[in-house]
N, C-alpha and C positions, 0 to 999 in steps of 0.2 A: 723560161722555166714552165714545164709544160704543170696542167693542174691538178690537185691531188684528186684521185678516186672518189667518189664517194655513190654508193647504191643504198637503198630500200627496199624494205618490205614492207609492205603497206594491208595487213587483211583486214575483213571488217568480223568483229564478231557477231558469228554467226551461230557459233556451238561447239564445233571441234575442227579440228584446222586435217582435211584434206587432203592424202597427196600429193597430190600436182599443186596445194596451195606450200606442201616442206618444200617441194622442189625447189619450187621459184624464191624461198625464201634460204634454201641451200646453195645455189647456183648465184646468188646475188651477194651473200656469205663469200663465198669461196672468191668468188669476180673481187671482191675488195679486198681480202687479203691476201692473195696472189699476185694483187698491184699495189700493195703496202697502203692500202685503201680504209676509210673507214665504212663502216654499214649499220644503218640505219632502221629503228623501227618504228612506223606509225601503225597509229590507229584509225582507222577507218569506217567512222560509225555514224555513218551523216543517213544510211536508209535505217531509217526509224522501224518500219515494218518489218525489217529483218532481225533485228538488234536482238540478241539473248543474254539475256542478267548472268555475268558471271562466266560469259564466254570470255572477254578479254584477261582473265585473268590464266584462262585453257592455253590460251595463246602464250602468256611470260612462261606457263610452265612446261609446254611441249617445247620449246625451243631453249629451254634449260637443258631437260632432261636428252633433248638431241645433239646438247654440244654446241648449236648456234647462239653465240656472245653477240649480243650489239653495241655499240660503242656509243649511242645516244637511243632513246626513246622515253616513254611515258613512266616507266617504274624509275632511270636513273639521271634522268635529266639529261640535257646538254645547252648549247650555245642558238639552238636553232629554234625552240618552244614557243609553247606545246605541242608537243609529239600526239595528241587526241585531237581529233577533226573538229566535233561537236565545240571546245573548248576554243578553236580558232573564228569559229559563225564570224564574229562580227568584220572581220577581213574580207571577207569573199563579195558581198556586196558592193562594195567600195572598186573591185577591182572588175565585177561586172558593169555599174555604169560606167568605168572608165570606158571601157569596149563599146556602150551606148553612145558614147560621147563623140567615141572616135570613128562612127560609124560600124563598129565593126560585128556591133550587136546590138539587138532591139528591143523596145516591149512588146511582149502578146498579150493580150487579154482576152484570148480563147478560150470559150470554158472547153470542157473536156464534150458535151455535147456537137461542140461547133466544129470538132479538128476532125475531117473527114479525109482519106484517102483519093490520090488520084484516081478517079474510074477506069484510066487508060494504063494505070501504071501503079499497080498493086503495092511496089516498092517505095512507093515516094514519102510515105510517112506525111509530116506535117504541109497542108499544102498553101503556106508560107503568105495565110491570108493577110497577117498584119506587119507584114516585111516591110509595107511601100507606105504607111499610114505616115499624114502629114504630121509637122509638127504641131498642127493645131488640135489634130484630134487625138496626137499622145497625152499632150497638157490637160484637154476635156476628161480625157478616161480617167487620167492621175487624179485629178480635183473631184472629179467624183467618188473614189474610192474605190475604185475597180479593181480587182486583183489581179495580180498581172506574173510571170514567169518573164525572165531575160532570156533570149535564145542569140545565140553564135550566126555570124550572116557572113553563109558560107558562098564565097564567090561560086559564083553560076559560071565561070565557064574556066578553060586550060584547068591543068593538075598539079595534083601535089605528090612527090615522091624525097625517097630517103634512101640510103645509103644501110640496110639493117646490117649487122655485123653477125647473123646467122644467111638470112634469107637472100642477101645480096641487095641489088638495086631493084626498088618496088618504087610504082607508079599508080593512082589512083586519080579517074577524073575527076574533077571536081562535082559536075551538074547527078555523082552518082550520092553525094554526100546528103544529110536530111541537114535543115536548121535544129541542132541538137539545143536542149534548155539547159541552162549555164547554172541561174539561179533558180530555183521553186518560189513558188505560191508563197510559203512558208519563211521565205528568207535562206533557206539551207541549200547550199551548193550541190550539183548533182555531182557524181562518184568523179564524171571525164573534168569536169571543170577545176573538183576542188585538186583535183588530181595534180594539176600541171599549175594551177599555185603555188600549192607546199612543195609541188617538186624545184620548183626553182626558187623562193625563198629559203629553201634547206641545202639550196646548192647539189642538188642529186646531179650528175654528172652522165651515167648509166643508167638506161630503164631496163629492169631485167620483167619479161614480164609472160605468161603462155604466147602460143600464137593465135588464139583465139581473137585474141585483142589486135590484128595484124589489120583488120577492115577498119577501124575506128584509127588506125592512128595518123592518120590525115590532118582529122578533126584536132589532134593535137597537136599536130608540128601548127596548123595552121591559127589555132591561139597563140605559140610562142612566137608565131612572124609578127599577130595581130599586136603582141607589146613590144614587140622590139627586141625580145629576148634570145640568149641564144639556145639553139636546139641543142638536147642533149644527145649522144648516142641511146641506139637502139637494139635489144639484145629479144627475140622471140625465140622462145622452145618451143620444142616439137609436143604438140598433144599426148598425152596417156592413155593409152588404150588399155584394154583388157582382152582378154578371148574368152568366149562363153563356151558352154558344152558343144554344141553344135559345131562349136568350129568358128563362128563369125567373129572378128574381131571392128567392136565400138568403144565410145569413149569410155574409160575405167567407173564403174560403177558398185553399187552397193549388188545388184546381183553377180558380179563378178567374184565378190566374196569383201575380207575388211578391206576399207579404201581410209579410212582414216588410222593417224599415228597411235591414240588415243588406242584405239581395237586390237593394232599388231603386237603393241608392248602388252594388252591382256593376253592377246595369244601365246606369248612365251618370246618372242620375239626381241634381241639384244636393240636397244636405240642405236647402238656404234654400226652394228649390222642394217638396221633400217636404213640410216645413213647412207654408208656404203653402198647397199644399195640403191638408191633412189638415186646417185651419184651418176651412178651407169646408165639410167633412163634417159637416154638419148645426149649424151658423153661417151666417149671413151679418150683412154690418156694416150691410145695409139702406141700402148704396148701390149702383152700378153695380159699385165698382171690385175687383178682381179677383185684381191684382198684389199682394202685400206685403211686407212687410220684418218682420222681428222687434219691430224696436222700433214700427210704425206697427200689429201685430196686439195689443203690450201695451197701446198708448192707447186702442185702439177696441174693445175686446174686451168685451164685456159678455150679464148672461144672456139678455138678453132678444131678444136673435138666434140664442138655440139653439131651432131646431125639435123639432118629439115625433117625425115622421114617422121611418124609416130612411134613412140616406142610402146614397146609389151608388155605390161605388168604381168609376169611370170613367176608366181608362187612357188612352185618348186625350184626355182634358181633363188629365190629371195632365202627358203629354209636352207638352200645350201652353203648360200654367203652366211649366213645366222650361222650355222655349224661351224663353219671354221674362224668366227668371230668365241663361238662356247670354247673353242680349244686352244684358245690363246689363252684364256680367263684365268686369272689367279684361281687354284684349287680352293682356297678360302672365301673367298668371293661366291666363287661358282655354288659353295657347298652352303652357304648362309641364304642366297637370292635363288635357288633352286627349292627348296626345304616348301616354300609355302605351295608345291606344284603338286607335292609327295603324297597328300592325301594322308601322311605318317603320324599327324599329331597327335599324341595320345596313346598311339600301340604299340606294342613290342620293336618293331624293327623300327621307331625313333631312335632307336638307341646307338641303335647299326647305322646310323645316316650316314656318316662320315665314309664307310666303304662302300654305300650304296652309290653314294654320288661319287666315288673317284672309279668307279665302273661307268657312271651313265656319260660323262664329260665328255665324253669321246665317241660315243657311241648316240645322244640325240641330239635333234637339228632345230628343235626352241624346247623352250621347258614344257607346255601341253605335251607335250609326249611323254612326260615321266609314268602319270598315272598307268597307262598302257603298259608299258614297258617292265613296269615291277608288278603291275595286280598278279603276277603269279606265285609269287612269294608270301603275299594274304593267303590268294586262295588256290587249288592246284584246279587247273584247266581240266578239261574234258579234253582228252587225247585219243588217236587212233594208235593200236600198237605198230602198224606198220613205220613207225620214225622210229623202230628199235634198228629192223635193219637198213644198214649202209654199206656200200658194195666199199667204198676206199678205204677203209676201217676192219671190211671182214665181218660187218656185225651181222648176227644173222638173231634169229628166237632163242637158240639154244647158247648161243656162247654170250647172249645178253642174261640167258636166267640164271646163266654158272656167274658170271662178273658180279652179278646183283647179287648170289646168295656171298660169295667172298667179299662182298662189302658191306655185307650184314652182319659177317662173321667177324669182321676188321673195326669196325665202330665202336663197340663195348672197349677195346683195348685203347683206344684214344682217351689219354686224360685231360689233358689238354684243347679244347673246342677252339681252335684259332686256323686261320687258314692257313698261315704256316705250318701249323702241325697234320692238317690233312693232306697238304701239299704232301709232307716229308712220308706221311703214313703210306699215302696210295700208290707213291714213287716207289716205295721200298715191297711193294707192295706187287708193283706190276713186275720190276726186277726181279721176284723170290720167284716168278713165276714165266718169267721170259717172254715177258708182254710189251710190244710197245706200250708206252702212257694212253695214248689217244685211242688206244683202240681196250684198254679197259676202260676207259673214263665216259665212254659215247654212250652205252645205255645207260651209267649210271647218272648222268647229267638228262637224258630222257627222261631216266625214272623220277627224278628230286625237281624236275622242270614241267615236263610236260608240253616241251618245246625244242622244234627244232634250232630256233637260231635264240641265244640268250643275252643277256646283259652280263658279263663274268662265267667262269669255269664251274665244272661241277663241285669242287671244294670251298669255291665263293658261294654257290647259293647255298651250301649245306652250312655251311658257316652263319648263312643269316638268317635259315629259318629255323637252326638248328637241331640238336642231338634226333631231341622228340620227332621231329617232323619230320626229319630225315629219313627212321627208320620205319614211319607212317606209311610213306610216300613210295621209298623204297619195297617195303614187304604188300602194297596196293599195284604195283608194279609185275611182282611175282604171279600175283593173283591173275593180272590181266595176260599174262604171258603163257600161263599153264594151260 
């Protein structure tokens, strides 16, 4: 019976999650429940210097609000606790001298003045002064109080390689590896050591993890040989890029524009659509389709749609997926969680919200765009009168000032202010006079807009800025026309 699934997300709080930190905690999601898996969330807060008050709680709520469920972690327990690093301390010690024990890790008692680079070999890191020290002068250092760091004694010769299940078969010499520090000064495990602890005391089965991490991970298969353990599979994604103005494309950054979840959802931006897309970031399902759902990303998700290449964080493809995630959205929905974008509270056309928004639903691609899209309905733009004429319409100066004056003539007789009734009025209106519709309606949506392209027809915006302003805007229209 082969073994059950089980992945991790392991972030340290830092402040705001990231990302390439959603990705990897999406794509490690999905890997578990596409293999009826469970998924896992720790904490990971052993670098004290980074730690931010209040980040880890950023973390339960971004991956609420994104739809990622975990089936065990620090807010709901499970079988496998503590799901927080710092709350585990006294474990890790225990299982670094084992490694001291077994040869297979040391003490140093280097200060930080003493750890000098090789002169030949700029890359060498630690230059493994107290690797070879006898037992007599470990006991001397110990008895005298010396403080000391455990480091990993990383065989100096042949390699270590894996099997990843993106990148294929990777080899790494060994003599290219440093003596990495396992435990600190301090007692608290470093991020690689406590790492491959909890991961096999929690049974993690798959590491889902960037491919940044692709050079280091040597150093951990070659902990899991040093206890006897078994290696887990290995899952590396492809880096996030961005493209900057210039053209260059580097790793996704804060000049690229927002790179955390926290920014995109202020930006107007749907979590189901974030999702979605951050899906696609180096995935595909190896069909056309484009759209997703949660539950249709956990059925189809699998590895062998993760590309090696880096992927593009591409903004205008991200507002596009977001648009056809607003057009799915219940119209009630849409019209409650759109309302705070509106700029509306308080004035006249609060009132009007309800036909405001079953106009914008369709027509913007996150909620920041709303303010843009109605300020002309507050206030009328500065226009050129050249948008009266339109050569497909026939519009010209003149058959714009005759339409305008028959729609100043036609208004007084409306009792009724609904767009139904101007609909029926204009209709009957262009028919008395053998118009097509569109081509009475083009200046007059000019005149009431002061826009070529709108949010709704000219009987919608007259509807919402109503009677008064209509025939404002309309007879300021005249004036610019003569």
């Amino acid at each position: 019976m082969s073994q059950k699934v089980r992945t991790r997300f392991a972030p340290s709080p830092t402040g705001y999650m990231h990302i390439g930190n959603l990705r990897t905690a999406l794509f490690a999601y999905l890997y578990a429940k596409s293999n009826d898996g469970d998924f896992v969330l720790r904490i990971e807060d052993t670098d004290r210097n980074r730690y931010v008050e209040g980040a880890t709680q950023v973390i339960y709520d971004t991956l609420k609000t994104a739809g990622i469920k975990h089936d065990e972690g620090p807010d709901i327990g499970g079988d496998f606790g503590p799901y927080i690093q710092s709350e585990r301390k006294g474990m890790y010690k225990e299982y670094a001298e084992e490694l001291v024990r077994n040869g297979q890790a040391y003490y140093c008692f280097c200060q930080k003045d003493d750890i000098r680079e090789d002169g030949d070999n700029p890359q060498a890191g630690y230059n493994r002064k107290c690797r070879n020290l006898t037992t007599e002068e470990v006991e001397a250092n110990l008895a005298a109080g010396k403080p000391y760091v455990i480091r990993q004694r990383i065989p100096l010769e042949g390699s270590t390689g894996w099997n990843d299940l993106v990148f294929g078969e990777i080899s790494v010499e060994n003599n290219t590896l440093d003596d990495q520090i396992l435990l600190k000064s301090d007692g608290m495990p470093t991020y690689n050591f406590a790492n491959v602890i909890d991961d096999h005391l929690m049974g993690i089965t798959h590491i889902i993890r960037g491919s940044e991490y692709l050079s280091s991970n040597p150093k951990y298969i070659l902990l899991y040989q040093a206890f006897g353990w078994d290696v887990p599979e290995y899952i590396h994604l492809p880096l996030i890029c961005g493209r900057g103005e210039d053209g260059t494309v580097s790793k996704l950054s804060k000049r690229h524009g927002a790179v955390s979840f926290q920014d995109l959802v202020s930006e107007g931006y749907l979590p189901s659509a974030i999702i979605n897309y951050i899906a696609l970031l180096g995935w595909n399902p190896g069909t056309e389709q484009e759209i997703f759902t949660m539950e249709e990303l956990s059925r189809l998700f699998g590895t062998d749609g993760i590309h090696k290449s880096p992927a593009i964080f591409d903004y205008q493809k991200l507002a596009w997926v977001n648009g056809e995630h607003m057009k799915k959205l219940d119209p009630g929905y849409f019209r409650d969680t759109a309302f705070p974008y509106s700029n509306l509270s308080g004035t006249a056309l609060e009132a009007k919200w309800d036909h405001i928004a079953s106009l914008m639903q369709s027509r913007i691609q996150k909620y920041s765009e709303i303010p843009a899209q109605i300020a002309f309905l507050k206030e009328m733009p500065e226009y050129d009168k050249e948008l009266f004429l339109h050569k497909k319409n026939k519009s010209t100066f003149e058959t714009s000032t005759e339409y305008i004056k028959m729609a100043l003539e036609l208004i007084p007789t409306i009792s009724d202010w609904t767009v139904d009734a101007l609909n029926e009025a204009f209709s009957a209106l262009a028919e008395s006079h053998e118009l097509k519709l569109g081509r009475l309606m083009w200046p007059i949506r000019i005149a009431v807009s002061g826009l070529m392209i709108t949010p709704g027809s000219a009987t919608d915006i007259m509807y919402l800025i109503g009677r008064e302003e209509s025939v404002v805007r309309l007879e300021a229209a005249l004036s610019k026309l003569a």
